[in-house]
Every structure is written in C-alpha cells, then in structure tokens.
C-alpha positions as CSV (number, residue, x, y, z in Angstrom):
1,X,18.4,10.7,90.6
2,X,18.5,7.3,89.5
3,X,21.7,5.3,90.6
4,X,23.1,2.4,87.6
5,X,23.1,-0.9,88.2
6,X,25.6,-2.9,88.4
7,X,24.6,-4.3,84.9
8,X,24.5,-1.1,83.4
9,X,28.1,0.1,84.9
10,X,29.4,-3.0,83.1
11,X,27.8,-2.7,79.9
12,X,28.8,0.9,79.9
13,X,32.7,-0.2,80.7
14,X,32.3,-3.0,78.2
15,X,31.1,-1.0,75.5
16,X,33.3,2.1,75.9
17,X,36.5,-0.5,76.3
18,X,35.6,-2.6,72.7
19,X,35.1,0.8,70.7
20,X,38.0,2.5,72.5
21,X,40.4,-0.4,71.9
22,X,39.2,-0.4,68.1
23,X,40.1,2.6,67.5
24,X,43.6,2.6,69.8
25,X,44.5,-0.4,68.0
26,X,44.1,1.7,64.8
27,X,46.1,4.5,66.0
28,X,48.4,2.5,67.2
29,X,49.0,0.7,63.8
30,X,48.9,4.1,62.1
31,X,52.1,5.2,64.3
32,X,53.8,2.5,62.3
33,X,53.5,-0.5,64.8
34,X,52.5,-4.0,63.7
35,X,49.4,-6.1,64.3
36,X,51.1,-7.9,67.5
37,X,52.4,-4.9,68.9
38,X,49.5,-2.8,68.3
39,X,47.1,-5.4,69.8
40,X,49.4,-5.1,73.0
41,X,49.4,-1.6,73.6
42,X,45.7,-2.1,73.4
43,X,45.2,-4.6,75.9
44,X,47.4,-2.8,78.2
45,X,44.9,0.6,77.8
46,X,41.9,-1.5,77.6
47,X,42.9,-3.4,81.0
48,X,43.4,-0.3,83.0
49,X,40.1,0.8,81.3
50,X,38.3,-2.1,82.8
51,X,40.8,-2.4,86.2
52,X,39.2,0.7,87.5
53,X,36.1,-0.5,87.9
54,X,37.3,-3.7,88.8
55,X,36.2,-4.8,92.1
56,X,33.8,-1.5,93.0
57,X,31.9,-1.6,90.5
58,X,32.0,-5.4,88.8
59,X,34.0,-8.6,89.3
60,X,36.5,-10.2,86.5
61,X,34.1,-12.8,86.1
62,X,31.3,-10.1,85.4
63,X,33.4,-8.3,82.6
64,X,34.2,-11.6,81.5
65,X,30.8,-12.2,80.6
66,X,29.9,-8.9,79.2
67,X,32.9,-9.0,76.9
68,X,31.9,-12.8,75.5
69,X,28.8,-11.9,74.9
70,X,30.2,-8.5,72.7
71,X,32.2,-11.2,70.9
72,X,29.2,-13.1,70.3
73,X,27.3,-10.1,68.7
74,X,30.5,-9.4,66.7
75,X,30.8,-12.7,64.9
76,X,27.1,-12.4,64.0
77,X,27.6,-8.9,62.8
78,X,30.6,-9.9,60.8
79,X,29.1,-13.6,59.1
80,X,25.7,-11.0,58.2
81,X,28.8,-8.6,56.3
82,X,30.2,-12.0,54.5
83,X,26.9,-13.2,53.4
84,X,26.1,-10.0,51.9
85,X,29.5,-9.6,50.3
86,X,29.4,-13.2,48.9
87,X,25.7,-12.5,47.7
C-alpha cells in the first residue's frame, strides 16, 4: 500500500476545499444570504476543512501555496472563457 505524500495530501485538501466552498457558497446564497455573508460562512467551513490537516499533515505556508497556485489556474481558466465570449 502506497502511503501519499505530503504533496498529494495537500493537493487533495486544496482541491476538495475550492470545489466544496463553490458550491457552499452557492447554497448558502440560495438559502437567501448575500454575497458577504455567504462568502463568510464559506471561509469558516472551508477553514475547518483545511484546519484538520493543518499541522499533521501540511503547514499554513504549504496550503498557502497550493491555494495561490489554484488561483492562478483559475484566472487563466476564466480570461480563456472571456476571450471566447468576446470572440
């Protein structure tokens, strides 16, 4: 049985937390909340996602990293979509 690396734990945890706080936020905006509100009931879940591996698993500075980079990827993702609407 192979055992993840540490790498791998965090991309799993980075990867479950963006699409799991897409679609809280969603939920949360379909209960009736608004943007600011929604986002904050989403950080909240997404922190305690990512707190509990936090430490045994990865550092802060790890996630940090995992999630910039997810950002980065996003932004390209979404300037492809404006390119092709504007096309």
């Amino acid at each position: 049985m192979k055992v993840k690396s540490i790498e791998e734990t965090l991309e799993d945890y980075v990867i479950s937390t963006v699409g799991g706080a897409y679609r809280t936020k969603r939920h949360w905006i379909n209960e009736g909340f608004d943007e600011k509100s929604a986002i904050k009931k989403t950080f909240n879940w997404a922190y305690s996602q990512m707190e509990s591996g936090i430490g045994q698993k990865f550092t802060w500075q790890d996630a940090e990293k995992g999630f910039r980079e997810m950002t980065e990827i996003a932004n390209v993702f979404a300037d492809y979509c404006k390119q092709v609407i504007k096309s």
